[in-house]
N, CA, C, O and CB atoms as a CASP TS submission, in Angstrom:
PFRMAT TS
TARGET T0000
AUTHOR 0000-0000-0000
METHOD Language model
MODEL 1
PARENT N/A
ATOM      1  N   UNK     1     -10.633  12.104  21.456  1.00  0.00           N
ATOM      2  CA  UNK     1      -9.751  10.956  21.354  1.00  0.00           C
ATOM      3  C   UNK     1      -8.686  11.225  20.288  1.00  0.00           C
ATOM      4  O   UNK     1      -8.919  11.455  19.101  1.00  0.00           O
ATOM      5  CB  UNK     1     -10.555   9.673  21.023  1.00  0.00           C
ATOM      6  N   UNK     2      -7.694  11.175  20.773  1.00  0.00           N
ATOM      7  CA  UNK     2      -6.155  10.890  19.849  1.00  0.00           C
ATOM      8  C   UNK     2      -6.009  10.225  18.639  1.00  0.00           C
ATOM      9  O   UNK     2      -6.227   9.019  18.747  1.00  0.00           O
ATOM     10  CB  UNK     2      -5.202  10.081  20.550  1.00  0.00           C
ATOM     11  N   UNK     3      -5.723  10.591  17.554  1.00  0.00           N
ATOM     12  CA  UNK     3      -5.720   9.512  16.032  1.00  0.00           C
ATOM     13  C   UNK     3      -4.192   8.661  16.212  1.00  0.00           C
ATOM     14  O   UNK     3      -3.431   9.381  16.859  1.00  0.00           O
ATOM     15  CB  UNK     3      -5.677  10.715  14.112  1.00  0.00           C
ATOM     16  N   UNK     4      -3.780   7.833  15.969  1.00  0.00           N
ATOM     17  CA  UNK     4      -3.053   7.245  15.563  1.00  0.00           C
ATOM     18  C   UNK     4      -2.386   7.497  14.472  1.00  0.00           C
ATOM     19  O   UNK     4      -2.860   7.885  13.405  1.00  0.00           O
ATOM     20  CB  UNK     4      -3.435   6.470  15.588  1.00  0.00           C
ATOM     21  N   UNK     5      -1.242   7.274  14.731  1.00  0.00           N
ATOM     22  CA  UNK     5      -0.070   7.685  13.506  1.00  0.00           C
ATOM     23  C   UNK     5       1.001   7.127  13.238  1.00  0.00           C
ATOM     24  O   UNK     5       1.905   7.382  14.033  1.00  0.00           O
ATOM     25  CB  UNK     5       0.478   8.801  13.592  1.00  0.00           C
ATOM     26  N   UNK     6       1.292   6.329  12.256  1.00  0.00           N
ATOM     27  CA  UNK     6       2.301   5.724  11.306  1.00  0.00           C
ATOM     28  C   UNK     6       3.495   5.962  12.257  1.00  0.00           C
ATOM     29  O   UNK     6       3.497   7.162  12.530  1.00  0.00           O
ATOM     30  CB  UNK     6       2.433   6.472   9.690  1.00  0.00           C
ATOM     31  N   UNK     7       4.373   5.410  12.792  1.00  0.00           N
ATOM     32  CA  UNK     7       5.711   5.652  13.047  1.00  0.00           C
ATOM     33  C   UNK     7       6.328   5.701  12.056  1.00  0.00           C
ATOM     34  O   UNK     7       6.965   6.754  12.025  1.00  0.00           O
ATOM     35  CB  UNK     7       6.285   4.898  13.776  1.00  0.00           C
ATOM     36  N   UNK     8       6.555   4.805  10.785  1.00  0.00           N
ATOM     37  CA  UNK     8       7.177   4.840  10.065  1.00  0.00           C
ATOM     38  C   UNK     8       7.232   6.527   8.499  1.00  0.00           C
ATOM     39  O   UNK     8       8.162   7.073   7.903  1.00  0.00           O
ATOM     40  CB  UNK     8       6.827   3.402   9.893  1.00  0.00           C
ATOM     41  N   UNK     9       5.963   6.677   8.484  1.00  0.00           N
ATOM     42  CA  UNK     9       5.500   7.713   7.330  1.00  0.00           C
ATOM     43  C   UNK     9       4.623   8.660   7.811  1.00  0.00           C
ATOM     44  O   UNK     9       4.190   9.547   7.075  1.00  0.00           O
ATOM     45  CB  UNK     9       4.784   7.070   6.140  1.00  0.00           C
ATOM     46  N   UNK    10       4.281   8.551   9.107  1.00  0.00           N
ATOM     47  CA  UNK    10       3.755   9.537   9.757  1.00  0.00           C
ATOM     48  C   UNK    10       1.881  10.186   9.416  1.00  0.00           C
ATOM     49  O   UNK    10       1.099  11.060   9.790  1.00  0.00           O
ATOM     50  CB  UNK    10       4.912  10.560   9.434  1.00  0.00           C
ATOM     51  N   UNK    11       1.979   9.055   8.496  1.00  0.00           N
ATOM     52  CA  UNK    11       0.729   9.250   7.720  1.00  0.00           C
ATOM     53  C   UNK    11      -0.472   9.022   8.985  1.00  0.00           C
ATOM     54  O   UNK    11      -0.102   8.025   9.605  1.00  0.00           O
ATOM     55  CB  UNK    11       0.627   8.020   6.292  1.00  0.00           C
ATOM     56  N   UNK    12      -1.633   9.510   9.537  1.00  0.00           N
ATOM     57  CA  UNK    12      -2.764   9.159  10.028  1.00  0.00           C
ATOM     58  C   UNK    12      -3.688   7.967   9.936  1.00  0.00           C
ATOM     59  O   UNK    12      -4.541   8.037   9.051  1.00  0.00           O
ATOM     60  CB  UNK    12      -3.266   9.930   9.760  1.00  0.00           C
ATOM     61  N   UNK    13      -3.673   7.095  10.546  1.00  0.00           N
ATOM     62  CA  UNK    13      -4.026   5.596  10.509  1.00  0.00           C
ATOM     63  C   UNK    13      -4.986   5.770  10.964  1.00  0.00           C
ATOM     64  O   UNK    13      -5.122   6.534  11.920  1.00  0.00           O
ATOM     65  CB  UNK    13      -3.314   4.536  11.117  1.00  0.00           C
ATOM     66  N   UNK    14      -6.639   4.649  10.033  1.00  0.00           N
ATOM     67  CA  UNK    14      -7.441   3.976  11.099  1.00  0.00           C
ATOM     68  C   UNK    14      -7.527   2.295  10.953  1.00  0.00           C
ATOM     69  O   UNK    14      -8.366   1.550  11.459  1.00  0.00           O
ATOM     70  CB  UNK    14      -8.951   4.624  11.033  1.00  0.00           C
ATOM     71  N   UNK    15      -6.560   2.002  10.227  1.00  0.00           N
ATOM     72  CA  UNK    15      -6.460   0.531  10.065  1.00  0.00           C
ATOM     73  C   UNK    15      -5.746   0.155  10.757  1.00  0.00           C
ATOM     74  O   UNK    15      -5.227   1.030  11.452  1.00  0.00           O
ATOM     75  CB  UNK    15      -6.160   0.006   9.008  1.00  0.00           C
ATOM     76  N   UNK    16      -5.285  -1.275  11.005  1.00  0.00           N
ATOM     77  CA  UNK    16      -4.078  -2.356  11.355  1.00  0.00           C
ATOM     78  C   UNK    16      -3.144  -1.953  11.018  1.00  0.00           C
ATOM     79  O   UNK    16      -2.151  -1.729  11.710  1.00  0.00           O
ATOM     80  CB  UNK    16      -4.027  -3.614  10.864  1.00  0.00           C
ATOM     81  N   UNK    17      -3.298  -1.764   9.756  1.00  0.00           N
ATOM     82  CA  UNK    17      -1.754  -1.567   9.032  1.00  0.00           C
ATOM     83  C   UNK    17      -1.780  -0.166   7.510  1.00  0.00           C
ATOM     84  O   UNK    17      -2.347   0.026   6.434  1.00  0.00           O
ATOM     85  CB  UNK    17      -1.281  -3.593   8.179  1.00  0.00           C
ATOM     86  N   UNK    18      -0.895   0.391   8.287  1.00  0.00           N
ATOM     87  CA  UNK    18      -0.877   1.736   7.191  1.00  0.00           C
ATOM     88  C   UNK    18      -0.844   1.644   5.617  1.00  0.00           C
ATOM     89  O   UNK    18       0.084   1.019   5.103  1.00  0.00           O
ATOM     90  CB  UNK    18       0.408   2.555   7.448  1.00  0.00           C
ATOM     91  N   UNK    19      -1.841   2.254   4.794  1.00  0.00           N
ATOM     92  CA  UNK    19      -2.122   1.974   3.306  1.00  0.00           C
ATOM     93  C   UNK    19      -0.627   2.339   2.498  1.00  0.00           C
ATOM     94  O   UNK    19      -0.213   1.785   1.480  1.00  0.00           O
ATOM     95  CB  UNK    19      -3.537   3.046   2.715  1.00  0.00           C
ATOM     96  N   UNK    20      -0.070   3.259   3.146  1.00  0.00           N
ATOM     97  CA  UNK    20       1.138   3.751   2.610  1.00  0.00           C
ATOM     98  C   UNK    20       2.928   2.858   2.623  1.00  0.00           C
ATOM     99  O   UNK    20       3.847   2.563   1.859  1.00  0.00           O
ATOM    100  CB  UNK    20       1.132   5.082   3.438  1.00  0.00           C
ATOM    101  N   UNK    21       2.663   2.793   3.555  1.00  0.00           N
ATOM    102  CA  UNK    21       4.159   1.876   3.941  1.00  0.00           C
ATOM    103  C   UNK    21       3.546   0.500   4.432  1.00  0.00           C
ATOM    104  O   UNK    21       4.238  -0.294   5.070  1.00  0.00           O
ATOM    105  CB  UNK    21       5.292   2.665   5.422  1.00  0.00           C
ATOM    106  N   UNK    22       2.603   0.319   4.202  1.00  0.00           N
ATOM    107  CA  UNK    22       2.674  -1.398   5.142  1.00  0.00           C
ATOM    108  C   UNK    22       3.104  -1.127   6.573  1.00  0.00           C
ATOM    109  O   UNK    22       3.937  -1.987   6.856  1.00  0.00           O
ATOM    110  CB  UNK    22       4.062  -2.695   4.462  1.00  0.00           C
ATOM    111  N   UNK    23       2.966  -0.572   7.271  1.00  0.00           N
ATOM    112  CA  UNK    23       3.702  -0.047   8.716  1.00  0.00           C
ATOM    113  C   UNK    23       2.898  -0.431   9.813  1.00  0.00           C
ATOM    114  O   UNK    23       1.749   0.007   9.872  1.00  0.00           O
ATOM    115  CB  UNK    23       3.896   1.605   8.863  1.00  0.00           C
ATOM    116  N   UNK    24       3.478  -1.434  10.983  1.00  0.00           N
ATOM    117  CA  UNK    24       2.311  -1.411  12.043  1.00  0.00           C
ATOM    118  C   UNK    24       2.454  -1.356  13.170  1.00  0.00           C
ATOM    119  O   UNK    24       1.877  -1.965  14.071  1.00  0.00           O
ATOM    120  CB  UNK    24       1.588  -2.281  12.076  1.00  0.00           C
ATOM    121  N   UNK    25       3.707  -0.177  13.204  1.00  0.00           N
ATOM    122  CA  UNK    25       3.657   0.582  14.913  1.00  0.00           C
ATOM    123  C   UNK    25       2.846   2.114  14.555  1.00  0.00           C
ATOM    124  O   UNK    25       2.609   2.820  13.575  1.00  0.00           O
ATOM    125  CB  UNK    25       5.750   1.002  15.763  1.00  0.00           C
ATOM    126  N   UNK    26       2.681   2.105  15.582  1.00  0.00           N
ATOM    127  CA  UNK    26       2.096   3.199  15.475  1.00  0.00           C
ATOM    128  C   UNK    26       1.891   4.159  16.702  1.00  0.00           C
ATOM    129  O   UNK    26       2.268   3.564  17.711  1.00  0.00           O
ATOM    130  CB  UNK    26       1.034   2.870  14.946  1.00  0.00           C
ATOM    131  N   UNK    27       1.504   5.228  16.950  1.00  0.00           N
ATOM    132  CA  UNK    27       2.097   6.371  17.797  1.00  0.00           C
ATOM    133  C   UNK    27       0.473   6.991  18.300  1.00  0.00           C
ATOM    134  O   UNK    27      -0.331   7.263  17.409  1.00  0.00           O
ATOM    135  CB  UNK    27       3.282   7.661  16.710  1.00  0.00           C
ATOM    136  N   UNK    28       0.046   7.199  19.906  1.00  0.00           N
ATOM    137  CA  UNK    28      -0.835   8.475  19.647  1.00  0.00           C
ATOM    138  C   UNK    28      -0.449   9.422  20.047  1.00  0.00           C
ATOM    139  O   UNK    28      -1.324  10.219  20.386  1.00  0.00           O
ATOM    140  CB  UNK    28      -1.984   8.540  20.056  1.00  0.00           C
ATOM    141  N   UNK    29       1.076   9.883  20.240  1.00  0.00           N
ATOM    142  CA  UNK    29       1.763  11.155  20.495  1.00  0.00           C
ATOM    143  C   UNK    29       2.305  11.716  19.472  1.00  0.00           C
ATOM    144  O   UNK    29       3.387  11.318  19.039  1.00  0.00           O
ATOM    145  CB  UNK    29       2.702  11.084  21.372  1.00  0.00           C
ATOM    146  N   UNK    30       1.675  12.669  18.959  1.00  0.00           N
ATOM    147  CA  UNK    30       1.911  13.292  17.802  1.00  0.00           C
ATOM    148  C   UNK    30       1.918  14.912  17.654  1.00  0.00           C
ATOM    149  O   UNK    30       0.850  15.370  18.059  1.00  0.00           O
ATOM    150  CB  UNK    30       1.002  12.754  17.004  1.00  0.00           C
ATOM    151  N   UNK    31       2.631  15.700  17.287  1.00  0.00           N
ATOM    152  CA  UNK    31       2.028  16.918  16.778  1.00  0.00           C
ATOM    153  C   UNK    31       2.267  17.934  15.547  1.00  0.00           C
ATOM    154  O   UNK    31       3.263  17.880  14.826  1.00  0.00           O
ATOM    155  CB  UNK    31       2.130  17.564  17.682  1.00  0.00           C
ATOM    156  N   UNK    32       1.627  18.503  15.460  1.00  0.00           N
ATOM    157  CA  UNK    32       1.273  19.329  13.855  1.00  0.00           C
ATOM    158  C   UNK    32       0.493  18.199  12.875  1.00  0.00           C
ATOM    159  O   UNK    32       0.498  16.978  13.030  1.00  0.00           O
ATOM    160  CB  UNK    32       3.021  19.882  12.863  1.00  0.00           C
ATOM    161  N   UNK    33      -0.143  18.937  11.878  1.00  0.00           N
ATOM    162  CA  UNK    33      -0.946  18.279  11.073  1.00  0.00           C
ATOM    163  C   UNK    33      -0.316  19.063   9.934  1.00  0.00           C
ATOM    164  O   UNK    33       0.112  20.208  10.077  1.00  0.00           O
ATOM    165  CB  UNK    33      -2.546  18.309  11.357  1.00  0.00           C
ATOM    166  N   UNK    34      -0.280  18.298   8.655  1.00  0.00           N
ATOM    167  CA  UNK    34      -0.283  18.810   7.074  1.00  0.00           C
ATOM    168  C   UNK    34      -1.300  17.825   6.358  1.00  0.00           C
ATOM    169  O   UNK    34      -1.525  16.657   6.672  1.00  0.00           O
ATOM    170  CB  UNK    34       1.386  18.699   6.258  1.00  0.00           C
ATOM    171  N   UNK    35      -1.669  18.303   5.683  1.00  0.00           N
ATOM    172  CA  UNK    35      -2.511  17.687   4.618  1.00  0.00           C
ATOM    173  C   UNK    35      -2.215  18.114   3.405  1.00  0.00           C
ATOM    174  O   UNK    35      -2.316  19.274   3.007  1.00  0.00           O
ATOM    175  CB  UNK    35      -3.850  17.886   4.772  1.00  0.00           C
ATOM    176  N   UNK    36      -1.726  16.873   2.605  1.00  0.00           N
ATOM    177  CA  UNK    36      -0.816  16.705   1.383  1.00  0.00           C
ATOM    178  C   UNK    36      -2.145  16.547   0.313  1.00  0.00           C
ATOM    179  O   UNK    36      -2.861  15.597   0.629  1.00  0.00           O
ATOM    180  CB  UNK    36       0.426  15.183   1.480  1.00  0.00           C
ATOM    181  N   UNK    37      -2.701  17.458  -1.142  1.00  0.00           N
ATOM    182  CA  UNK    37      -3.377  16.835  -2.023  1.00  0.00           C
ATOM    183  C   UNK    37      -2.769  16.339  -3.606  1.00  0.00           C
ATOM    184  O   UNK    37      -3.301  15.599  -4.433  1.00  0.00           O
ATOM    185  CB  UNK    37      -4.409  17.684  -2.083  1.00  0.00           C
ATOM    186  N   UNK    38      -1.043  17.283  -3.669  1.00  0.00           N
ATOM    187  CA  UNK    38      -0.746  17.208  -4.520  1.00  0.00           C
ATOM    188  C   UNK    38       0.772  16.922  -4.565  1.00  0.00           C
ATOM    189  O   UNK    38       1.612  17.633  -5.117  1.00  0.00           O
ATOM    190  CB  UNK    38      -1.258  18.066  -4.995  1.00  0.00           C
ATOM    191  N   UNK    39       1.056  15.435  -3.705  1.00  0.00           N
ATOM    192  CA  UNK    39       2.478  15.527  -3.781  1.00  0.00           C
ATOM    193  C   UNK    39       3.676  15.813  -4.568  1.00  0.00           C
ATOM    194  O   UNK    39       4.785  16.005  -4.069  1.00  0.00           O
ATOM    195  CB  UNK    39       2.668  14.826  -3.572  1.00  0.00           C
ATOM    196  N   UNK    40       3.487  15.829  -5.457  1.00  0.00           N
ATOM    197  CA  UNK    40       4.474  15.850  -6.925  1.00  0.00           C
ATOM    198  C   UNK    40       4.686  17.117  -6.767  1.00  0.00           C
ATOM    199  O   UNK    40       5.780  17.508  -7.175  1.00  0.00           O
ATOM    200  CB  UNK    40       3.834  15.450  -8.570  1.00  0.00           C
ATOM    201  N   UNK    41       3.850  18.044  -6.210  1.00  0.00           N
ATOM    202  CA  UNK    41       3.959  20.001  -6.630  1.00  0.00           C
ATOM    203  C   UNK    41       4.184  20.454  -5.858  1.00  0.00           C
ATOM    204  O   UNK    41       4.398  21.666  -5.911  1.00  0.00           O
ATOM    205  CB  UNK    41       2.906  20.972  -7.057  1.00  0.00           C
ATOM    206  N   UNK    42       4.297  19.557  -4.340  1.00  0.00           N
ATOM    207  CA  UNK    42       4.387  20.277  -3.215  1.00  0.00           C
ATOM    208  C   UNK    42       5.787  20.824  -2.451  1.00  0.00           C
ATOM    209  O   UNK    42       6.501  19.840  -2.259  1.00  0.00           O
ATOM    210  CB  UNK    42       3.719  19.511  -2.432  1.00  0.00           C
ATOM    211  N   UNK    43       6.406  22.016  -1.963  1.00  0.00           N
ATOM    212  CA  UNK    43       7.515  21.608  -1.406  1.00  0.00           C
ATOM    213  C   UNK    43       8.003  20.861  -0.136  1.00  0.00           C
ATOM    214  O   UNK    43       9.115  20.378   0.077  1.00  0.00           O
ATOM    215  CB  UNK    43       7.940  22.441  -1.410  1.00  0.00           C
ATOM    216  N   UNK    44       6.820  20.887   0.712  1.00  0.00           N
ATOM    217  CA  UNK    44       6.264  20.981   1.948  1.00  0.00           C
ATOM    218  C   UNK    44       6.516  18.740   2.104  1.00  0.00           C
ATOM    219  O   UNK    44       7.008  18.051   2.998  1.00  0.00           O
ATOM    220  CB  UNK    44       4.187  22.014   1.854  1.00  0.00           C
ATOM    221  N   UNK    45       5.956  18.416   0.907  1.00  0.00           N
ATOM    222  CA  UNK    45       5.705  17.116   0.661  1.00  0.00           C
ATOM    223  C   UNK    45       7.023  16.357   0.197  1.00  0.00           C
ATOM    224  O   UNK    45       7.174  15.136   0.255  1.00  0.00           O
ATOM    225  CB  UNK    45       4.606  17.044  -0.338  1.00  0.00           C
ATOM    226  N   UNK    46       7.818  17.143  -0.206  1.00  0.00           N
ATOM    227  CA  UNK    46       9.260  16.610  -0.679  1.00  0.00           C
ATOM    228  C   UNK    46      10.079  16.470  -0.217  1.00  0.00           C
ATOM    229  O   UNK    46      11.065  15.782  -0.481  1.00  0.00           O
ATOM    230  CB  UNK    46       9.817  16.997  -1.333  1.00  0.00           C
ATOM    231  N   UNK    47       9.644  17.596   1.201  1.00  0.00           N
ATOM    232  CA  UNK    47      10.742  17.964   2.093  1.00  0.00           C
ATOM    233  C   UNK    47      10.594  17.065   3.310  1.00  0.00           C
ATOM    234  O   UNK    47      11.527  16.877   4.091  1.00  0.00           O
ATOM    235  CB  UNK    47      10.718  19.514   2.485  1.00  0.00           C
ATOM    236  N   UNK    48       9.224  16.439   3.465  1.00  0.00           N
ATOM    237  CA  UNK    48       8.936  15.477   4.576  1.00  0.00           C
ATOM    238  C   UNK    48       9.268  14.157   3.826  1.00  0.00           C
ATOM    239  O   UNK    48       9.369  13.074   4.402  1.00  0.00           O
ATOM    240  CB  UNK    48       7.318  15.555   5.206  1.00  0.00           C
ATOM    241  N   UNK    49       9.428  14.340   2.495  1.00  0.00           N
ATOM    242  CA  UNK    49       9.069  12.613   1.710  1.00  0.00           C
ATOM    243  C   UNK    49       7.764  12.113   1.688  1.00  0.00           C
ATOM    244  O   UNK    49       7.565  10.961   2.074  1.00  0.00           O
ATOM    245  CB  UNK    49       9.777  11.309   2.485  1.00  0.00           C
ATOM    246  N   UNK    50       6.920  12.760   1.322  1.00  0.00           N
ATOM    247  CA  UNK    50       5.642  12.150   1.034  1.00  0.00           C
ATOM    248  C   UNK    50       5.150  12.059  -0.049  1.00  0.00           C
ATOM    249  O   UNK    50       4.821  13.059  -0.686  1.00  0.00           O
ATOM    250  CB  UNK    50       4.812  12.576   1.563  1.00  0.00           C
ATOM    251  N   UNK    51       4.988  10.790  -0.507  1.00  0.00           N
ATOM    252  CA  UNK    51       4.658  10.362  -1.749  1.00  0.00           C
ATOM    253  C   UNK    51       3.066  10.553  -2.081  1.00  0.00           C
ATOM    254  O   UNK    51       2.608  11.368  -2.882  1.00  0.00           O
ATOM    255  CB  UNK    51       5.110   8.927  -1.841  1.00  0.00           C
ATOM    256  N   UNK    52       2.669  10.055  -1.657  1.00  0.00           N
ATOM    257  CA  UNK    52       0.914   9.972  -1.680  1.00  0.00           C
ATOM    258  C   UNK    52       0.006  10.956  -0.652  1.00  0.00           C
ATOM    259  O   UNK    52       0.197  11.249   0.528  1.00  0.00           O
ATOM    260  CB  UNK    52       0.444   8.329  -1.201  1.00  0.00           C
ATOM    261  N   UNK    53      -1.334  11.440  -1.835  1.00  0.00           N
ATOM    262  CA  UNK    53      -2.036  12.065  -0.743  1.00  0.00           C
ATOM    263  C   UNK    53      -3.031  12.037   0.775  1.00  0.00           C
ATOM    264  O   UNK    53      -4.032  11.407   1.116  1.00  0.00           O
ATOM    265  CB  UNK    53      -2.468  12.445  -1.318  1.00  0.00           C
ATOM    266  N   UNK    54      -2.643  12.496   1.067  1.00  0.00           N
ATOM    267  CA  UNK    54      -3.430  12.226   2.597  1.00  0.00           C
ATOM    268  C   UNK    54      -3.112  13.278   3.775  1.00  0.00           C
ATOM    269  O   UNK    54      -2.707  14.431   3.630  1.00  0.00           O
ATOM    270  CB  UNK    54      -2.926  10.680   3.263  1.00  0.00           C
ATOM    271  N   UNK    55      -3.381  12.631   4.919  1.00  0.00           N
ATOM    272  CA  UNK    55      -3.398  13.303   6.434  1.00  0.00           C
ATOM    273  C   UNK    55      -1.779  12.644   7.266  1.00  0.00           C
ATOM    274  O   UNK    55      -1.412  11.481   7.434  1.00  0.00           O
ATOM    275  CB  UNK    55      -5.192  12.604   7.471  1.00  0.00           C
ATOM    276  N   UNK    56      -1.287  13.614   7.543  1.00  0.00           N
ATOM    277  CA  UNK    56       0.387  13.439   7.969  1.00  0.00           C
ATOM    278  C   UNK    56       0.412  14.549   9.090  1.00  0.00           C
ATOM    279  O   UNK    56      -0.316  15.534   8.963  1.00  0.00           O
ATOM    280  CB  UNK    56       1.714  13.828   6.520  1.00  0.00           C
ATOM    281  N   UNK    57       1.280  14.400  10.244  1.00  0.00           N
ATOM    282  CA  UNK    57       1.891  14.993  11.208  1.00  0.00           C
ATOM    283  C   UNK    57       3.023  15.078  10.789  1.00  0.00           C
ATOM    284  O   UNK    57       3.617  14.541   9.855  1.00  0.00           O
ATOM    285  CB  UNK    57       1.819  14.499  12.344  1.00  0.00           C
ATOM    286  N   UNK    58       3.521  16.408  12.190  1.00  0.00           N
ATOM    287  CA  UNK    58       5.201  16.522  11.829  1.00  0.00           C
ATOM    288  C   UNK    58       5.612  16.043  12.462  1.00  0.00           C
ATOM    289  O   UNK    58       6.673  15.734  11.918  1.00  0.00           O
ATOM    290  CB  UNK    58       5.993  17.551  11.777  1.00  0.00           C
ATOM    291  N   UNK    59       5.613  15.548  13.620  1.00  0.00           N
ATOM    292  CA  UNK    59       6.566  14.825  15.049  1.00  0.00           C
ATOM    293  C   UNK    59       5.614  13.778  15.417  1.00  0.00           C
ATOM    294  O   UNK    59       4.516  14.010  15.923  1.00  0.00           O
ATOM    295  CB  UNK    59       6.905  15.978  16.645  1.00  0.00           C
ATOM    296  N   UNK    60       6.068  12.629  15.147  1.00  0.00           N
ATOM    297  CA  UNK    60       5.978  11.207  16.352  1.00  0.00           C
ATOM    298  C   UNK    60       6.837  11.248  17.340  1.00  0.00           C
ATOM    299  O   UNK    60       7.954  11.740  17.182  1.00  0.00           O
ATOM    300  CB  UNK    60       6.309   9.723  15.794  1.00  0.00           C
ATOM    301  N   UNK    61       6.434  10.740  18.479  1.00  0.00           N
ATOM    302  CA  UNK    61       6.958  10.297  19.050  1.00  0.00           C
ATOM    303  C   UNK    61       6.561   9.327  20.014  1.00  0.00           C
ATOM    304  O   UNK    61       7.403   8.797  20.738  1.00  0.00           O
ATOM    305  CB  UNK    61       7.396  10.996  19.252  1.00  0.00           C
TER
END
């Protein structure tokens, strides 16, 4: 089964509403995975805009 994913921050959802942005569309067409532990150090994380750590894709759609 497909995870759900943030339209807005792309972050990996299992709630209503995403911990990160307050966000509540959400996508199960998604692909690539990153997993962010140290946003502040990351380039990978700066370059997507990700503030906080967690589970993120590269493409919604």
């Amino acid at each position: 089964m497909a995870e759900k994913v943030c339209r807005a921050c792309h972050r990996f959802v299992k709630e209503g509403v995403c911990p990160v942005c307050k966000g509540t569309s959400f996508s199960w067409t998604w692909k690539g995975i990153v997993i962010v532990n140290d946003p502040n150090n990351s380039a990978i994380a700066k370059h997507m805009g990700i503030t906080a750590p967690g589970k993120y894709c590269i493409l919604v759609k």
